[in-house]
C-alpha positions in Angstrom: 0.0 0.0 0.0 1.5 3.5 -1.1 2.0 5.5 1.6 3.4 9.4 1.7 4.2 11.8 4.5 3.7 15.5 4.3 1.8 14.7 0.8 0.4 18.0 -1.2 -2.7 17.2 -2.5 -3.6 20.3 -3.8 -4.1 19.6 -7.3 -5.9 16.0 -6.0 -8.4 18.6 -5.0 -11.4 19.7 -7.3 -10.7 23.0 -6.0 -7.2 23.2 -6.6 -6.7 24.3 -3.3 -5.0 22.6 -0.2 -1.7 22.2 1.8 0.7 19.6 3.2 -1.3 16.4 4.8 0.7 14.6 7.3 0.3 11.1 6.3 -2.2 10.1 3.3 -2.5 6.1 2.6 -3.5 4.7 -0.8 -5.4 1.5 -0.5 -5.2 -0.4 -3.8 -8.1 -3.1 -1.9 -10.4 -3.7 0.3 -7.9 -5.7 2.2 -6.0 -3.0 2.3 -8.3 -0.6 3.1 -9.6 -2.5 5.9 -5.7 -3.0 7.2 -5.5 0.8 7.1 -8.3 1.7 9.3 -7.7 -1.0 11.9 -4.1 0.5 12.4 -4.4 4.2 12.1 -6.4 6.2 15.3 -8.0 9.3 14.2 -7.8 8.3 10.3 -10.1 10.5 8.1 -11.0 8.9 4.5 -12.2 10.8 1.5 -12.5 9.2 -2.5 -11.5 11.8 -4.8 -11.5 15.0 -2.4 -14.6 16.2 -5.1 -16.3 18.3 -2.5 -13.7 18.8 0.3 -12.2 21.9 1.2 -8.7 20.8 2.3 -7.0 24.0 4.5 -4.2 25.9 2.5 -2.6 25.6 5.9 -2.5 21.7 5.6 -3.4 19.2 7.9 -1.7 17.1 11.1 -3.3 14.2 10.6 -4.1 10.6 8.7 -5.8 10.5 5.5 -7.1 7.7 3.5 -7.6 8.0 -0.3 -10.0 5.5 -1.8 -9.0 6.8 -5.4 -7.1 3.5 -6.1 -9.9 0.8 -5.5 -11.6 0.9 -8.3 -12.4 -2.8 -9.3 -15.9 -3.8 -10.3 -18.0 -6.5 -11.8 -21.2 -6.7 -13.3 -23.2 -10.2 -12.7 -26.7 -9.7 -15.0 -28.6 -6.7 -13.0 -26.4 -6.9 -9.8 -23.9 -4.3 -10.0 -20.9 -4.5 -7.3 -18.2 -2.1 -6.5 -15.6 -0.9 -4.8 -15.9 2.1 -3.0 -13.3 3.7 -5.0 -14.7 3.3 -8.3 -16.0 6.9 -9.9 -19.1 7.4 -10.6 -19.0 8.3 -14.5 -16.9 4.6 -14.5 -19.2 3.2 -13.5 -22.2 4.7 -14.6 -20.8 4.4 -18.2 -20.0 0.5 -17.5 -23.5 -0.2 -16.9 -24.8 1.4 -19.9 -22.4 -0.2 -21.7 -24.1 -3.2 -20.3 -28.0 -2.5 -20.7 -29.0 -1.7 -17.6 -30.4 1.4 -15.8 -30.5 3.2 -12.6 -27.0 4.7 -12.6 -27.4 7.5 -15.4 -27.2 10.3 -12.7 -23.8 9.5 -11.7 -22.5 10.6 -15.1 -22.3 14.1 -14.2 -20.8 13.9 -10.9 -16.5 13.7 -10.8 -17.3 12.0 -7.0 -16.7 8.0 -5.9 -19.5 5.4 -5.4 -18.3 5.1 -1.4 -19.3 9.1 -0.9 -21.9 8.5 -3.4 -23.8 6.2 -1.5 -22.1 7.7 2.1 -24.1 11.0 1.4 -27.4 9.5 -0.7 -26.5 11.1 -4.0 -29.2 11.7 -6.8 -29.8 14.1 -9.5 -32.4 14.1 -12.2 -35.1 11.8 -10.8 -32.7 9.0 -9.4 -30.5 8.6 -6.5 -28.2 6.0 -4.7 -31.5 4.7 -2.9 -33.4 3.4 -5.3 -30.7 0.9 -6.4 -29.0 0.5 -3.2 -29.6 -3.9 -2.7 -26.5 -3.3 0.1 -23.1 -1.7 1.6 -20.3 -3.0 2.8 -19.3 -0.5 5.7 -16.6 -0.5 8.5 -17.7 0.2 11.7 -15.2 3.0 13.1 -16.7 2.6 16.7 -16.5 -1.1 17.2 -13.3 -1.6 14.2 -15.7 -4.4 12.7 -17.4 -5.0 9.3 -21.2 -4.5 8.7 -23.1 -5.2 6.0 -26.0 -3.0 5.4 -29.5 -3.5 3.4 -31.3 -0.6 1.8 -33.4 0.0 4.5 -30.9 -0.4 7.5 -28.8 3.0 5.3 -32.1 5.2 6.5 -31.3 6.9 3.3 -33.3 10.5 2.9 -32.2 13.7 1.1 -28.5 13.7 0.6 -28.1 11.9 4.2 -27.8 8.1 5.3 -27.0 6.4 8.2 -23.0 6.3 7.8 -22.8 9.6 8.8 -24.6 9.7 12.2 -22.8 6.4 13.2 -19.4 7.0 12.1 -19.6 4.2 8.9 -16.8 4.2 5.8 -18.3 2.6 2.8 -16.3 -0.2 1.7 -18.0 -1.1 -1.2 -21.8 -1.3 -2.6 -24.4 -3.3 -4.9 -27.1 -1.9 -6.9 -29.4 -3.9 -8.6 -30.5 -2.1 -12.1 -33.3 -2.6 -14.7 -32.5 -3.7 -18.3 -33.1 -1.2 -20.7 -33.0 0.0 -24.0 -29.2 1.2 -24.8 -30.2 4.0 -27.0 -32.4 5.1 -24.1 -29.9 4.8 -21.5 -27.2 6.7 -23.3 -29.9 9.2 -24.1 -30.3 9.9 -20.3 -26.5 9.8 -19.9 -26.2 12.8 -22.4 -29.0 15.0 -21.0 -27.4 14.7 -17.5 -24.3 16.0 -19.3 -25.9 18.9 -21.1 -27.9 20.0 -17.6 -24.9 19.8 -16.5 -22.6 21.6 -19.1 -25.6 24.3 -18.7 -26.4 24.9 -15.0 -23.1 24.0 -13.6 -19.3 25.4 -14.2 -17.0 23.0 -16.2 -14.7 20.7 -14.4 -12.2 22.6 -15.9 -12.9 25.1 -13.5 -12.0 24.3 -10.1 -14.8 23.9 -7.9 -16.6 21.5 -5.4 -20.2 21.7 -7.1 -22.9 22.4 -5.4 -21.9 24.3 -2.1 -25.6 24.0 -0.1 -27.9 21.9 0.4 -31.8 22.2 -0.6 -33.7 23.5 2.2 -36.8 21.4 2.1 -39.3 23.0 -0.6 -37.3 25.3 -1.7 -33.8 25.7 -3.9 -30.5 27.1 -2.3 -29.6 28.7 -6.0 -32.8 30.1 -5.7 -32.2 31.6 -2.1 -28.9 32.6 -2.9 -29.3 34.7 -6.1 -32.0 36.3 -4.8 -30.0 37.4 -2.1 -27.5 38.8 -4.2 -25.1 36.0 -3.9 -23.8 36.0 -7.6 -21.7 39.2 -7.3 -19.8 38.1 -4.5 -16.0 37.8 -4.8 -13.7 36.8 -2.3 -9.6 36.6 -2.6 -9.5 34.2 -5.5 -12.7 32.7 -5.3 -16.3 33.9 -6.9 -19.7 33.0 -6.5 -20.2 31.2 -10.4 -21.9 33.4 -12.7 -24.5 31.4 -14.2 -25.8 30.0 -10.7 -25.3 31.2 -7.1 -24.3 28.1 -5.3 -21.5 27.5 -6.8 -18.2 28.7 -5.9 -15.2 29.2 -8.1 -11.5 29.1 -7.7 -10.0 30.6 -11.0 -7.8 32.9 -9.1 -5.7 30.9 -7.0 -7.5 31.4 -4.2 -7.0 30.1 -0.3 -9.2 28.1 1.7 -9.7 30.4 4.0 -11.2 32.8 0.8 -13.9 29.9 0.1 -14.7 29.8 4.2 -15.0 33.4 4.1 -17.3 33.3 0.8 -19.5 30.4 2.1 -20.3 32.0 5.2 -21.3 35.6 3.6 -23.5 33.4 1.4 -25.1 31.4 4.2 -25.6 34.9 6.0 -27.1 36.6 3.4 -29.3 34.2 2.8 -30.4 33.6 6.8 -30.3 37.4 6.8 -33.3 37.6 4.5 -34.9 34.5 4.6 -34.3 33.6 8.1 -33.1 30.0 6.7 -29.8 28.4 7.7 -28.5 26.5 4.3 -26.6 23.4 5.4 -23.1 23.4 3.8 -22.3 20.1 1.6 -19.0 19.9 1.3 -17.0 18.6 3.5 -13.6 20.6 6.1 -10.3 18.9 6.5 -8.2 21.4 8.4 -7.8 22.7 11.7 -4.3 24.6 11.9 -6.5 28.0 10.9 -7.8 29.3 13.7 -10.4 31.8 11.6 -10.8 28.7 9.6 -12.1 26.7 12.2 -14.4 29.4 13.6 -15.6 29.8 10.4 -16.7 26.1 10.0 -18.4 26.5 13.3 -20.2 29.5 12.3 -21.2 27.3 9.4 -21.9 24.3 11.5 -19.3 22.4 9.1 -18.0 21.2 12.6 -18.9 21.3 16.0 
């Protein structure tokens, strides 16, 4: 297993942003993986660090990367993988194979473990309505679970892995044979949305920022509260829809703190609504940082 020590992962990031971690392991297996989080104390694990702001200032810790494990197999509707596999991958194997139900992950640069750790969905499907089971590690009691559909408590961008501390280790979906024509037909409308409402992954950025409060939109919220001309350091609230931020200018962590939480307050400001941030902190050298992720309830 690969193993580095005061690794940059900066350009690992999807917002080209980040600074020194102090150990990062590279599982190429489960086995592996499973080895790695039995060993390490206070280990933090992340797939392709899609929609993690990692601190300019670096972090003193263990990191596992999942971005290695990316075996799969296909067995007539089951679909099994690792939970390093990425989501176009995958999405594109099945297509290639008939079947439908994983169109949605086309558009989305993340890995099937924080795919199915945060109930990911998009255009009328999402991780739960394939979901036949996970394989998860229990952090509390270091043992391995195995979880049906209905143990996840899967709901909007939420499951049960993150109130009781669970890593994905891998997950089965069981599709519907379709048409191929139809399926790649999906596939490319999810791309063109995409390509439309959302910046290019060519520009850095984490996607969408906020969640939906329930009923309503977060772009909505946010470009109504004049979100869209904010600018920050190096970072900008994305033109074409307010909750998303970009990093075209080099920009710190600490700027995309400091932009998130002027966003969240101008939205609570007028609205009275508290978005919930969705991506994800790895930090904690910054002290303003740190406040600020409170102040966004990022951390406790």
């Amino acid at each position: 297993m690969r193993i580095e020590y005061d690794y940059d992962v900066k350009n690992l990031t999807s917002l080209k942003c980040g600074g020194k971690i102090k150990k990062v392991l590279f599982p190429d297996s489960i086995a592996d993986f499973i080895e790695a989080l039995h060993s390490e104390s206070n280990v933090v694990v992340f797939g392709n660090l899609s929609n993690t702001i990692v601190s300019t200032d670096g972090y003193d810790g263990t990191v596992i990367l999942t971005r290695n494990m990316s075996n799969y197999e296909i067995n007539g509707t089951l679909v099994k993988a690792e939970c390093g596999v990425k989501g176009p991958k995958l999405s594109q194997a099945a297509a290639e194979a008939g079947l439908s139900g994983l169109e949605f992950m086309v558009a989305f640069p993340g890995s099937v473990g924080g795919e199915v750790f945060m109930n990911a969905g998009a255009h009328g499907q999402s991780v739960k309505d394939t979901l036949v089971n996970a394989q998860c590690y229990d952090m509390n009691s270091k043992t391995i679970i195995y979880l049906t559909n209905n143990d996840m408590n899967f709901s909007y961008r939420t499951s049960i892995c993150q109130r009781k501390n669970l890593i994905v280790l891998s997950a089965e979906f069981d599709l519907t044979r379709a048409d191929s024509e139809l399926i790649n037909s999906k596939m490319q409308e999810n791309l063109n949305f995409r390509k439309a409402k959302q910046p290019s992954l060519t520009l850095p950025n984490c996607g969408s920022v906020f969640r939906n409060p329930e009923g309503d939109s977060a772009g909505r919220l946010l470009e109504a509260s004049g979100a869209k001309s904010y600018k920050t350091g190096g970072v900008r609230v994305w033109e074409n829809h307010a909750n998303f931020i970009v990093n075209d200018n080099l920009g710190s962590s600490t700027d995309i703190l400091e932009i998130m939480y002027k966003m969240y307050s101008g939205v609570k400001e007028k609205f009275n609504i508290e978005l919930k941030p969705e991506v994800r902190y790895l930090g904690g050298n910054n002290k303003n940082e740190v406040e600020l992720c409170r102040k966004l309830k990022m951390i406790k």
